[in-house]
C-alpha positions in Angstrom: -33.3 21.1 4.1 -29.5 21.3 4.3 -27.4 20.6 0.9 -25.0 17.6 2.2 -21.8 17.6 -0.3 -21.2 14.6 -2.5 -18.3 12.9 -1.4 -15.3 13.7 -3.7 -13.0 10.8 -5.4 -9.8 12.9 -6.3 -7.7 10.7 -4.1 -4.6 9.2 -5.8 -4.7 5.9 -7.5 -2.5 2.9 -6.5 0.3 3.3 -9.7 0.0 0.8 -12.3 3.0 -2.0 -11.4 2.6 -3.4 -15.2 4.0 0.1 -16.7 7.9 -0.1 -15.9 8.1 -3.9 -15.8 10.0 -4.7 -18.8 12.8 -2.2 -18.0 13.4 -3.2 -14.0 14.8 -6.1 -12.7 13.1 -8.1 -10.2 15.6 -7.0 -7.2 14.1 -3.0 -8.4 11.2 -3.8 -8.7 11.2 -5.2 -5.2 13.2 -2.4 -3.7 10.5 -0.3 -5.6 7.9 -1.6 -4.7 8.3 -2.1 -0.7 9.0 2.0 -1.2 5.5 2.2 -2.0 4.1 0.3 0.4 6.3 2.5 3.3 5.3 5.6 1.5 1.1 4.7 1.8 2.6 3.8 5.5 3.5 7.3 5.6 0.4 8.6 4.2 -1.3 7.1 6.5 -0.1 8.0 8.9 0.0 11.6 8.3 -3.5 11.4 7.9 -4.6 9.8 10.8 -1.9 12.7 12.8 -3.7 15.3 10.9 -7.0 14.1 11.7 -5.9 13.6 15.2 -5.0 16.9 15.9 -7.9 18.5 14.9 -7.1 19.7 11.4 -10.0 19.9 8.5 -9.4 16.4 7.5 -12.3 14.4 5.9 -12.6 11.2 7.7 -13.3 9.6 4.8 -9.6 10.4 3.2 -8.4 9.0 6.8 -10.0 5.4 6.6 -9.4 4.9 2.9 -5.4 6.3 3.5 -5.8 4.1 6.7 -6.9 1.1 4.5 -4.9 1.3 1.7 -1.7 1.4 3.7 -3.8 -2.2 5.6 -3.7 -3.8 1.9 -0.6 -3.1 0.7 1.0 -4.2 3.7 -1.1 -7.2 3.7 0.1 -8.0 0.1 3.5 -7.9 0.9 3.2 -10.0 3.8 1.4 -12.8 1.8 4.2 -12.3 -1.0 7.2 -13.0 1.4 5.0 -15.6 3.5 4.7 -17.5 -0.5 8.5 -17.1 -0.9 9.5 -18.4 1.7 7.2 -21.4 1.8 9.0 -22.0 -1.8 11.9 -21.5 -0.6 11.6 -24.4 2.2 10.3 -26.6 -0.6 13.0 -26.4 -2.5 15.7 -27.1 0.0 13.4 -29.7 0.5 13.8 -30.9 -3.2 17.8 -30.6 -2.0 19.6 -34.1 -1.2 
């Protein structure tokens, strides 16, 4: 019977947003965090062009790059969709 190889976890973790928040300001820590999200874009990206062309990618790292980049972006959309609706609500407030 053929050994199969446990699947290996040594992909990077999504970096802790709670460690640098009492020394940014909210516009960095906007600015940084949108650089994240474009840079597990990128990862993505290059994972699914590496895949693509045949290189010895595990599928595996592909669909979790693939779905990480899906979350963040996800997040950020729900975050500026939020904003926005308080925004409108308060120039609602506005006589």
């Amino acid at each position: 019977m053929p050994f199969i190889e446990p699947i290996r976890f040594d992909i990077k973790p999504i970096e802790d947003f709670r460690k640098e928040k009492e020394k940014l300001s909210f516009s960095e820590f906007l600015k940084d965090s949108l650089e994240k999200v474009n840079q597990l874009q990128i990862e993505a990206n290059n994972a699914i062009t590496a895949f693509s062309t045949g290189e010895d990618v595990d599928i595996h790292r592909v669909m979790i790059a693939i779905e990480r980049a899906n979350l963040s972006l996800s997040i950020v959309t729900e975050i500026r969709n939020r904003l926005l609706d308080a925004y409108h609500e308060i120039m609602r407030m506005v006589p």
